[in-house]
Structures are given as structure tokens and as C-alpha cells.
SERO-4910 file (N, C-alpha, C, O; in steps of 0.05 Angstrom, whole numbers):
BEGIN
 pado doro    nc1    nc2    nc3   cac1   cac2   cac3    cc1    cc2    cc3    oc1    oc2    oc3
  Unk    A   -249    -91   -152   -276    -81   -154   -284    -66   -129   -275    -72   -107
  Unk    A   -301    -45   -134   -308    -22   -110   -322    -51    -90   -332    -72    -99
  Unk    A   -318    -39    -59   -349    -53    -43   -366    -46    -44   -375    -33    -63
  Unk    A   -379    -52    -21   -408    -45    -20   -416    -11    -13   -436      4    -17
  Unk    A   -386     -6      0   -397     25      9   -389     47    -10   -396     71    -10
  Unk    A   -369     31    -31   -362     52    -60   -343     64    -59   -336     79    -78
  Unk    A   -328     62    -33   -307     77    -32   -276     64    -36   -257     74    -49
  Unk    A   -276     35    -18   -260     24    -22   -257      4    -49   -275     -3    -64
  Unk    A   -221     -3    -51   -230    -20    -90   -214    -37    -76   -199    -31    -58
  Unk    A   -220    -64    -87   -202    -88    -83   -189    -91   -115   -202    -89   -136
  Unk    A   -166    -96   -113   -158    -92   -137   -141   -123   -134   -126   -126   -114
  Unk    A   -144   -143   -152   -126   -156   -156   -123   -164   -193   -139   -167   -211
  Unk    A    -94   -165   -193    -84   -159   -226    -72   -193   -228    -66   -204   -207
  Unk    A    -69   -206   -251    -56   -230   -262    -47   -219   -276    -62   -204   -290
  Unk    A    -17   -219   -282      2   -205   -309     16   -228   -312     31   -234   -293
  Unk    A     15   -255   -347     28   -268   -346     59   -259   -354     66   -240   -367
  Unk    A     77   -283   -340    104   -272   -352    111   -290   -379    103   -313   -384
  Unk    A    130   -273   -395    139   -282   -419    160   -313   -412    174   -312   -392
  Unk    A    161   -333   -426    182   -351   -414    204   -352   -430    212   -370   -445
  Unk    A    216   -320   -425    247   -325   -439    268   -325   -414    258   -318   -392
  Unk    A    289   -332   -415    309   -336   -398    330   -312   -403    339   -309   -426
  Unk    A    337   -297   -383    355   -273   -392    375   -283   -374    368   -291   -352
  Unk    A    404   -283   -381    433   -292   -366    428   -313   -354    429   -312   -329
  Unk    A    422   -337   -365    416   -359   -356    396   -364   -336    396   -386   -326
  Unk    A    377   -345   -326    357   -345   -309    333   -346   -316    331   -339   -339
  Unk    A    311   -353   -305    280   -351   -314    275   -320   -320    295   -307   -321
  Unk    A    258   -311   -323    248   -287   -320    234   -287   -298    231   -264   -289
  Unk    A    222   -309   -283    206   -312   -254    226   -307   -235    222   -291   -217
  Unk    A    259   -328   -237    271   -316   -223    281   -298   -223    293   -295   -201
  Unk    A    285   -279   -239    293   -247   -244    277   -240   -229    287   -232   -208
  Unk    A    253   -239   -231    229   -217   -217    234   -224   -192    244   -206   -177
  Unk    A    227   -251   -180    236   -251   -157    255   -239   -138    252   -232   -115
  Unk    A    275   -238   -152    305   -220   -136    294   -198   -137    296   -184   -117
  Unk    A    280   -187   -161    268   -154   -155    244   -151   -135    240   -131   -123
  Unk    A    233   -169   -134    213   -168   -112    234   -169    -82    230   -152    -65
  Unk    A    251   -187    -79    258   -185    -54    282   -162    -38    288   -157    -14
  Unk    A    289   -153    -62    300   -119    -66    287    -95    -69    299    -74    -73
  Unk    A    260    -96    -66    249    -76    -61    245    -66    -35    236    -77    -15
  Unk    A    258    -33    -40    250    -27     -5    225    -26      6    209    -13     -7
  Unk    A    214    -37     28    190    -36     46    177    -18     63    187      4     65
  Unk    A    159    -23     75    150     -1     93    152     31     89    139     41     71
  Unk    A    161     41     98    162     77     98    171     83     65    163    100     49
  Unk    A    191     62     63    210     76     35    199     56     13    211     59     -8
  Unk    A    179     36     15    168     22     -8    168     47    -29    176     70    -22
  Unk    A    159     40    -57    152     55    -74    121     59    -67    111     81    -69
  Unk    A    103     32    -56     79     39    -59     70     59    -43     52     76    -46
  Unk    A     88     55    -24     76     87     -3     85    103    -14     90    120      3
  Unk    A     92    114    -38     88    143    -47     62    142    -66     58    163    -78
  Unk    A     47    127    -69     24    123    -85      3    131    -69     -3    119    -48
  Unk    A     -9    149    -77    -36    162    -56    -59    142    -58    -66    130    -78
  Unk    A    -71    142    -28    -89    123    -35    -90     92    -26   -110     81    -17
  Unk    A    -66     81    -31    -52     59    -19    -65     49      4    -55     62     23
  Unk    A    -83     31     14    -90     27     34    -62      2     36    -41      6     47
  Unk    A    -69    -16     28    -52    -48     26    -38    -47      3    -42    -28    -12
  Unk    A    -19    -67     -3    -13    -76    -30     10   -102    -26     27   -105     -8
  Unk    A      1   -121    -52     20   -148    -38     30   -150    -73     21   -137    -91
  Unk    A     51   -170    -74     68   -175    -96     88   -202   -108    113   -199   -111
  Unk    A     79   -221   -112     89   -244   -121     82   -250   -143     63   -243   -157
  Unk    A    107   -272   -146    100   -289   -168     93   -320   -162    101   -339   -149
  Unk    A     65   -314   -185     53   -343   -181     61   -370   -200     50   -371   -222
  Unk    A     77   -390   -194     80   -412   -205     59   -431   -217     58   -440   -240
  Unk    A     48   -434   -202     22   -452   -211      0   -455   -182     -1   -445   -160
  Unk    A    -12   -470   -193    -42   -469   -161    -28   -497   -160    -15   -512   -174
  Unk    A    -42   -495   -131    -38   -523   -114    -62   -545   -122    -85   -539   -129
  Unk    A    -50   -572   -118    -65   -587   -112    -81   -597    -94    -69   -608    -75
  Unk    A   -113   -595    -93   -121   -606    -67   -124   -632    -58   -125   -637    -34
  Unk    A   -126   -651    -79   -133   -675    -76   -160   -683    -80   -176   -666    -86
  Unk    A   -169   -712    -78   -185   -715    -98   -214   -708    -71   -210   -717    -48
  Unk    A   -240   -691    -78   -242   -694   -104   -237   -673   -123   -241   -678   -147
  Unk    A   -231   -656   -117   -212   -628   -126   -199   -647   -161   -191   -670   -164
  Unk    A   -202   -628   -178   -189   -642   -205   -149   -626   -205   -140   -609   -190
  Unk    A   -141   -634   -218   -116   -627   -220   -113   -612   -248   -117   -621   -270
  Unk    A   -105   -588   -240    -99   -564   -259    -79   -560   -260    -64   -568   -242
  Unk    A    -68   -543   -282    -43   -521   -284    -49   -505   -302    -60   -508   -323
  Unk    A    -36   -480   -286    -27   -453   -295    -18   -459   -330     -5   -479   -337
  Unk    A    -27   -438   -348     -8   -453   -377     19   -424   -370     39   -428   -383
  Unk    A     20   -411   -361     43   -388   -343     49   -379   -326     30   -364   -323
  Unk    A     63   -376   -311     74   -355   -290     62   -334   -290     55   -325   -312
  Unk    A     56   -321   -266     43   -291   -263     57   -272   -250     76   -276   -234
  Unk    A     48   -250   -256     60   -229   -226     29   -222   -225     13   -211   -240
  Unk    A     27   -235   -197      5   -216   -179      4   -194   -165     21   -193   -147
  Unk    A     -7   -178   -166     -9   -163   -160    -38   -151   -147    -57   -145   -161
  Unk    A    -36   -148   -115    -62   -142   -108    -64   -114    -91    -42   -105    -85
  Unk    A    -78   -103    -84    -92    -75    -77   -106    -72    -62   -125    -88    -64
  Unk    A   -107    -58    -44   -138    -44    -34   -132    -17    -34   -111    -10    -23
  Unk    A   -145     -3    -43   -143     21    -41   -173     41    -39   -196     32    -39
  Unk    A   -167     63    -38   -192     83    -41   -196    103    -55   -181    122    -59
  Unk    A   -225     96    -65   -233    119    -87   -225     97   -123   -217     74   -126
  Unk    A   -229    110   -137   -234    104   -166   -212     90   -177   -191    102   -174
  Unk    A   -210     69   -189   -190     50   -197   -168     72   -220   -146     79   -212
  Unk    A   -177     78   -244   -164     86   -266   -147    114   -249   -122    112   -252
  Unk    A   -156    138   -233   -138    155   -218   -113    144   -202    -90    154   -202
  Unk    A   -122    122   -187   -107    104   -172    -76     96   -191    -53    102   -186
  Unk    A    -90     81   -215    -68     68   -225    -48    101   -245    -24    104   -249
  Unk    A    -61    111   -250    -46    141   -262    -23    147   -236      1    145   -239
  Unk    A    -33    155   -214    -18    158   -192      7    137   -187     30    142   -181
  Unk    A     -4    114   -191     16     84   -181     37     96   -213     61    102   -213
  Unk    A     20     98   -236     62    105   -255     65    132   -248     89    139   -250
  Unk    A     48    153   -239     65    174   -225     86    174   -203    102    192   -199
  Unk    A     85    160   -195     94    163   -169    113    131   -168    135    136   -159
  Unk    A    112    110   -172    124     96   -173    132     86   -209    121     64   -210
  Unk    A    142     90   -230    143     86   -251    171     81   -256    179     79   -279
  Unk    A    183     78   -241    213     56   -245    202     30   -235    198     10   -250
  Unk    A    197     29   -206    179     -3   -203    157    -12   -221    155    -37   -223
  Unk    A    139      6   -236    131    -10   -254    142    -24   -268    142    -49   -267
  Unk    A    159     -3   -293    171    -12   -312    188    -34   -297    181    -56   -306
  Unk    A    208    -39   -277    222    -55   -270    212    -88   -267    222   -111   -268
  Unk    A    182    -73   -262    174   -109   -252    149   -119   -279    150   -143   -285
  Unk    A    133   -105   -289    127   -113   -308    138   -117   -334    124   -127   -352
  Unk    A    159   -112   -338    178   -110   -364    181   -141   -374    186   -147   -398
  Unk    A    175   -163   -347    181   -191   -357    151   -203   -369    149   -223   -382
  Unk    A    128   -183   -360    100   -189   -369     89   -192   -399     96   -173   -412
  Unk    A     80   -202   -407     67   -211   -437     55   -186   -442     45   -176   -422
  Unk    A     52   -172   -463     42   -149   -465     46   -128   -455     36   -109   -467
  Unk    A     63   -122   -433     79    -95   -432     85    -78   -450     74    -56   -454
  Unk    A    111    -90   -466    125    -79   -484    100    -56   -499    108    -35   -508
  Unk    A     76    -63   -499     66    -37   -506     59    -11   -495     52      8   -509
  Unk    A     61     -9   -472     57      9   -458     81     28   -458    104     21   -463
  Unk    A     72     52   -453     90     81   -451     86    101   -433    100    119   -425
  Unk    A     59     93   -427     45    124   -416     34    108   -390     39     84   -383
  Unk    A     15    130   -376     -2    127   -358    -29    115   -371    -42     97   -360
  Unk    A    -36    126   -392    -60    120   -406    -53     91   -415    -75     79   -416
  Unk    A    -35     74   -421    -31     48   -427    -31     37   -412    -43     16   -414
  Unk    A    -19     43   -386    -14     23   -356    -42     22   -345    -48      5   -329
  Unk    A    -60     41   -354    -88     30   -336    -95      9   -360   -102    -13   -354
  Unk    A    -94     14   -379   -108    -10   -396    -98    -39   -404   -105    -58   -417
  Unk    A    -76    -32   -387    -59    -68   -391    -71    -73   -360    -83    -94   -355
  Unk    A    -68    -59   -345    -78    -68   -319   -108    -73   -317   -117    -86   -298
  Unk    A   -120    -66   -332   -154    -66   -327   -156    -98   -356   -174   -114   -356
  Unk    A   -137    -98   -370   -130   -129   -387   -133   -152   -358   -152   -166   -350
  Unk    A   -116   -148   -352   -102   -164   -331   -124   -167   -307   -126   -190   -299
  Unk    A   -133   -155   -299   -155   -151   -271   -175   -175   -279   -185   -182   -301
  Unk    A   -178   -188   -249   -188   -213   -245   -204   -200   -223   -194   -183   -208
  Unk    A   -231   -209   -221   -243   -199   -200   -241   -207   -170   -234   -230   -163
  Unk    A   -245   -194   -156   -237   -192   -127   -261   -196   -107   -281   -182   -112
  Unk    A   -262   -212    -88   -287   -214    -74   -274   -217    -48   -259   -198    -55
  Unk    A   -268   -221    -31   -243   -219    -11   -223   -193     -9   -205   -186    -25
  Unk    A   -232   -183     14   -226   -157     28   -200   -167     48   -201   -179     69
  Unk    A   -185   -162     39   -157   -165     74   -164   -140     86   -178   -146    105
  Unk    A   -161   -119     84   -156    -93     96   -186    -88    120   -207    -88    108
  Unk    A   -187    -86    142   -206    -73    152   -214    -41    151   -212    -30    173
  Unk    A   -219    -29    135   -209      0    124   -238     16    133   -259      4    130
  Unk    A   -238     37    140   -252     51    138   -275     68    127   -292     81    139
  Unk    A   -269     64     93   -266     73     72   -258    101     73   -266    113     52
  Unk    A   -247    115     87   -238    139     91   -215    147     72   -198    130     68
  Unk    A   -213    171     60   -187    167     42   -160    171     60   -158    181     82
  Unk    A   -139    160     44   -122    149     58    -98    170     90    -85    165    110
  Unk    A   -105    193     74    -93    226     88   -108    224    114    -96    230    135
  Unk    A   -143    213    117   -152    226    138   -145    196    160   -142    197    184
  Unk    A   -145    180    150   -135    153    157   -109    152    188   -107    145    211
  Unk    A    -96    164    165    -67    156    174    -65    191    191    -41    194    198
  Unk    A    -78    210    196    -78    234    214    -96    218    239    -93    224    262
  Unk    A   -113    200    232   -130    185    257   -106    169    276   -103    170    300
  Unk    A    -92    159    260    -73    140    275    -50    155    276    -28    144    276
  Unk    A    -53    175    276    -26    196    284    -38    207    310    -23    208    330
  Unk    A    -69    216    310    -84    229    338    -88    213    357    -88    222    380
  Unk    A    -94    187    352   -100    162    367    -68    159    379    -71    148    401
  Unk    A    -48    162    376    -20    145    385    -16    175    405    -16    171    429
  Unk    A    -13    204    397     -7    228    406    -27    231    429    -15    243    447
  Unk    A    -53    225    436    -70    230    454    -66    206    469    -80    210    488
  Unk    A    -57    188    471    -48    163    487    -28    175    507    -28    174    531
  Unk    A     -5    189    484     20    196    502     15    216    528     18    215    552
  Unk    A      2    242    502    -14    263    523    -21    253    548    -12    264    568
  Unk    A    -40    229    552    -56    223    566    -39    213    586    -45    216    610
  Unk    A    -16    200    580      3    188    601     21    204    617     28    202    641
  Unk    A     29    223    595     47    243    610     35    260    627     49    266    645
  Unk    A      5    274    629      2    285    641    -24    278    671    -39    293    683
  Unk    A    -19    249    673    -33    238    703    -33    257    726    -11    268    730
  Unk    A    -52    264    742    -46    277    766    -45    304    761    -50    318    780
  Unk    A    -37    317    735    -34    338    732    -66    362    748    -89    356    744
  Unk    A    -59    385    763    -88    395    763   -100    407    745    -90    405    723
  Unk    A   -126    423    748   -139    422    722   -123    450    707   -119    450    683
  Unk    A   -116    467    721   -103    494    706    -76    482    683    -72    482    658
  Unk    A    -65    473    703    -42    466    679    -52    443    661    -38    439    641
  Unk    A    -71    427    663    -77    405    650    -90    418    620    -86    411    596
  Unk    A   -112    442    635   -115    456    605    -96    473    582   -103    482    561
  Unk    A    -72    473    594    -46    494    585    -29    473    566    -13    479    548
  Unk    A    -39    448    576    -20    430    573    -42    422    539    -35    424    516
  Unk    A    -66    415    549    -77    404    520    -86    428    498    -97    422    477
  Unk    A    -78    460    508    -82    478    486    -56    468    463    -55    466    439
  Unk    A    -33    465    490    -15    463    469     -9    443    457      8    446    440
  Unk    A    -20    413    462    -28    394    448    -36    399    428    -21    400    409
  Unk    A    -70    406    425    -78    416    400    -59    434    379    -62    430    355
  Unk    A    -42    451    388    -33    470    381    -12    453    359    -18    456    335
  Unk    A      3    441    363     25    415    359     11    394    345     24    389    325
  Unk    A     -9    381    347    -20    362    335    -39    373    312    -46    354    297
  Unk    A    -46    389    307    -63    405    286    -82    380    278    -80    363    261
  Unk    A   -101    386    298   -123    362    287   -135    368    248   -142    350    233
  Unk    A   -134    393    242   -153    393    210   -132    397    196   -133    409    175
  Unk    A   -108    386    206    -93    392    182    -81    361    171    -64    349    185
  Unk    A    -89    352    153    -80    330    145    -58    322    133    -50    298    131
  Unk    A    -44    350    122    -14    343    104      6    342    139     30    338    133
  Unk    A      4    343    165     24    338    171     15    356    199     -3    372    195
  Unk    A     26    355    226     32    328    227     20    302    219     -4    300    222
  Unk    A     31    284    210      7    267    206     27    228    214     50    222    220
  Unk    A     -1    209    209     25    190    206     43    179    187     32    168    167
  Unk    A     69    180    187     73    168    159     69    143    136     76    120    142
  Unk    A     62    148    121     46    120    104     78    109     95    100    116     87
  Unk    A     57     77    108     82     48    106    102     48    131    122     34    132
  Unk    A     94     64    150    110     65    174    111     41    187     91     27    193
  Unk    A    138     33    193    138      2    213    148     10    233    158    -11    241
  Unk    A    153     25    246    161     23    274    151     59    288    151     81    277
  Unk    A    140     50    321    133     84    317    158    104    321    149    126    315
  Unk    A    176    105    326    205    121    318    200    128    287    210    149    281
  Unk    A    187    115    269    192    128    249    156    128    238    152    130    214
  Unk    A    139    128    250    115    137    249    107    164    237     92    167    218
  Unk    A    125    194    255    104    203    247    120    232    229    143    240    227
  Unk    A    101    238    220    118    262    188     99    282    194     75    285    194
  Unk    A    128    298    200    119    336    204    112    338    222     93    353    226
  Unk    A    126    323    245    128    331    272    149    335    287    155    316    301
  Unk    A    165    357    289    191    348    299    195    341    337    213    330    350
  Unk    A    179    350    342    178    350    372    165    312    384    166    304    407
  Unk    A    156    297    362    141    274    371    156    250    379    178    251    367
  Unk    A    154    231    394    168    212    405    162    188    413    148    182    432
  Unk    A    174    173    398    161    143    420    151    138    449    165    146    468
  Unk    A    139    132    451    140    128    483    155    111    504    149     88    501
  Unk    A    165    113    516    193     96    531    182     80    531    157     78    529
  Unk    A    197     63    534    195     28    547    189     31    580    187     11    594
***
């Protein structure tokens, strides 16, 4: 569900799974191995999904017990959860998520109850908007900024640190020679690049469409 400022969506999905057993395995533990085989960070699938602020991915067994006076429940299935934050309009979002990642869909919802109907983009938002449980709990501290101008902030924020270090003491003539060509290199309005790269875990591999940029030593 959007917040309060309309820009950001908290998205969390319940997709139950079917309980057939394929090669002697659950289908929970199938998904599982595919969950823990998915590549992460820079090369996740979700970072090619525009928009992407967060995104998390398990399977849920059942809820916990709290004890009394809490009553004792169970799940009547297994889920794949699936949660979100992202920015801007839910139904574009999820068109984008089978554009751009649509082997990990199909790969991980395929064990889900009601899948098997889907084909398109136009089906995957409506099994997913089935599935959507409302969201009131924000993880992400986000900006609501869309996600391009985001991740060029924390590309300018890390590059003007370095700037700032390398050039101490410098006097003022070369100091201005020095941040023309900063700007010149960092292209503050340009958002496709340099920019930072989305799902980046380490800054060695931070930043995209910069060939000159560099960690900063130890």
C-alpha cells in the first residue's frame, strides 16, 4: 500500500504453495534451494527491476507460537512471501518485475496455487494483487525519490567525499581546476550514469558508467 507521501508502496504478497512433492521433495523445499541460488546484490534479478527500493523472499512454514495468552494457530499452507518497497504505482512496478525478471518469476512461483494461470504481464499483476496482504510497516528509510535519482545521490555523496580527501591543502587556483573537472566526470543531471549501481555490495563494485572511479584506499 502507497504511504503517506504517495510515492513510496509497501508491497507485501502471501502466495500459497501447492503440497505436491516433486523427486521426493516438498515443493517448500524445492523453492527453498531456489531461493538460496539466487544471485544477490548487483546481479540479483531484482536489481534489474526499476524502481526496486528493497525486496525480501521466503518461505513461510507456519507462525509462531507466543504463549498463553496469545491462542495457538496454524497456517492451513506454506507461503512464498514476498515483500517490496518500492516507488511510484504498484501495477507498472509489477509489469516491470515480469519484464525484467520473468525466469525468476516463473521459477519461483510455479510451486504457487494459482499460478498455472498466468502467461502474461497482465495476469502476474492480478495473481499478485490476489495474493497482497496489506502492509503497514515500512523497513526502508527511503526518500520517496524515484529510484535513478536515489542511487546518483549516493553515487555524489561517496565521489565528493573522495574529491574532498584527495584534494586537502590544495590552493584555491588548482582547487577550482580540480572540481571543474569533478563536475565534468561526475555529471551531476545526468542520471543514467555515472551513477550508483543498484544492489551494489561493496564500493569496488558501486559505481556504473564510470570508468575512472575508485574505492578509496584503506
Amino acid at each position: 500500500m502507497p504511504n503517506e507521501n504517495g510515492n513510496a508502496y509497501g508491497l507485501t504478497v502471501l502466495s500459497p504453495l501447492c503440497g505436491e512433492t516433486r523427486e521426493n521433495q516438498s515443493v517448500a523445499a524445492i523453492l527453498r534451494a531456489r531461493l538460496r541460488n539466487l544471485d544477490v546484490h548487483e546481479n540479483s534479478p531484482m536489481a534489474r527491476v526499476p524502481n526496486t527500493y528493497l525486496s525480501r523472499m521466503f518461505v513461510l512454514d507456519d507462525v509462531f507460537y507466543q504463549g498463553k495468552p496469545a491462542l495457538q494457530e496454524h497456517l492451513k499452507s506454506k507461503y512464498l512471501v514476498f515483500i517490496a518497497e518500492l516507488h511510484g504505482e504498484l501495477e507498472p512496478y509489477l509489469r516491470g518485475m515480469w519484464q525484467h525478471a520473468e525466469p525468476m518469476v516463473r521459477g519461483l512461483w510455479e510451486f504457487c496455487i494459482g499460478f498455472d494461470d498466468v502467461h502474461d504481464a497482465s495476469g502476474f499483476v492480478k495473481y499478485i494483487e490476489k495474493c497482497q496482504v496489506e502492509t503497514t510497516f515500512y523497513f526502508n528509510g527511503s526518500t520517496d525519490k524515484p529510484l535513478a535519482e536515489q542511487l546518483k545521490a549516493l553515487y555524489l555523496k561517496q565521489e565528493l567525499g573522495k574529491f574532498v580527501h584527495e584534494n586537502q591543502g590544495r590552493d584555491a587556483a588548482a582547487l577550482q581546476q580540480a572540481f571543474k573537472a569533478f563536475i565534468a566526470r561526475v555529471d551531476p543531471s545526468n542520471l543514467a550514469g555515472p551513477t550508483w549501481r543498484a544492489g551494489a555490495s561493496s564500493l569496488a563494485l558501486a559505481v556504473a558508467g564510470d570508468a575512472s572511479a575508485r574505492a578509496p584506499s584503506a
